[in-house]
C-alpha positions, 0 to 999 in steps of 0.5 A, spaced: 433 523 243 440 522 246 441 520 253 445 526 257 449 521 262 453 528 267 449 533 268 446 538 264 440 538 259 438 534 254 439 539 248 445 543 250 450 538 247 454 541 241 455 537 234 462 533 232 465 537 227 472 535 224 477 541 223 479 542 216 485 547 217 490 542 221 488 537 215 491 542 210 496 544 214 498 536 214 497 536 207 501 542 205 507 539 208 506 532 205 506 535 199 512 540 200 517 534 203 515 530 198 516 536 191 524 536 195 524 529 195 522 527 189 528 533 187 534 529 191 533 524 187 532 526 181 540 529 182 542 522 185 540 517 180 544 521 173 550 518 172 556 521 172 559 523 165 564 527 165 563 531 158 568 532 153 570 540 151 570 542 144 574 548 142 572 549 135 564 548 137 559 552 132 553 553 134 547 553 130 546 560 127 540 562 122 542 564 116 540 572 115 534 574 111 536 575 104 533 583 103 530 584 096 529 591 094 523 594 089 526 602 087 520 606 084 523 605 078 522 597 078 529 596 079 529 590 082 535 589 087 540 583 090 543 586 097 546 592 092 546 587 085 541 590 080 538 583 078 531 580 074 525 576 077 529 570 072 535 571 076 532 572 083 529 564 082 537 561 079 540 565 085 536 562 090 536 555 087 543 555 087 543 557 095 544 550 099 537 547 101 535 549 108 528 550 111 531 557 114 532 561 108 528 567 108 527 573 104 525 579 105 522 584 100 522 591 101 518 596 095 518 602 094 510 605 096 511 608 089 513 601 086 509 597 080 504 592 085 506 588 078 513 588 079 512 585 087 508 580 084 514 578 079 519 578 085 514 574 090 512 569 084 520 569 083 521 567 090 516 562 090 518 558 085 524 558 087 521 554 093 523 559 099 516 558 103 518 563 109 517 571 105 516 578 109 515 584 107 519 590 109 514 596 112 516 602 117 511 605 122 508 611 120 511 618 122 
C-alpha cells in the first residue's frame, strides 16, 4: 500500500493519466509546419529556366474515328464511298501506322450479321485493334 505523506486517506489518491488531446494537437501542428516546409522548398531548389516559346506548336491530336457504315441493303460505306471488305483492308494499310486508328462501324438493325462480319474481319486484317459499334439509345 502507498504511503500518503499530507493529509488524507490512504485510498483518496487519483491515478496519473497522460493527456492524449494536447499531444495530438502538437502533433497536428508538427505535421501542418513540416507539409508547408517541405512545399517551400521544393519551389527553391528548381532551377531557374526560362523556356523558349514556339509559335508553330502542334499539340498532340488523335486522329477522328474512321466511320464504317452497313446499309440494309449490304452496301458497305467509307464516310460517303461505297467500298468492298477487300478495299476497307487496302484502304487502312495504306493509312500511316499509329497506335490511335480507330474505326467505328455502324450497321443498319436490318443488315446481314454476315456483312458485319466481313467488314470486322476486313478491319482486323488490316491490323486496326481499336474497333467499336455505333449503337443508339432506345426511344
Amino acid at each position: 500500500m502507498p504511503v500518503k505523506l499530507q493529509g488524507g486517506a490512504v485510498g483518496d489518491e487519483e491515478e496519473a493519466r497522460i493527456e492524449v488531446v494536447p499531444l495530438i494537437d502538437i502533433m497536428f501542428f508538427l505535421l501542418a509546419s513540416f507539409m508547408m516546409v517541405s512545399i517551400s522548398m521544393t519551389q527553391l531548389n528548381r532551377v531557374p529556366l526560362k523556356l523558349p516559346t514556339v509559335s508553330n506548336s502542334q499539340s498532340e491530336m488523335k486522329a477522328p474515328p474512321i466511320h464504317i457504315a452497313i446499309d440494309a441493303n449490304g452496301v458497305i460505306s467509307w464516310d460517303t464511298a461505297v467500298v468492298t471488305a477487300t478495299e476497307i483492308t487496302d484502304r487502312l494499310k495504306a493509312l500511316p501506322p499509329t497506335d490511335d486508328t480507330a474505326v467505328m462501324i455502324g450497321a443498319d438493325e436490318e443488315a446481314k450479321h454476315k456483312q458485319v462480319m466481313a467488314v470486322l474481319d476486313a478491319v482486323k486484317s488490316a491490323g486496326i485493334s481499336k474497333v467499336s459499334f455505333e449503337t443508339q439509345k432506345p426511344d
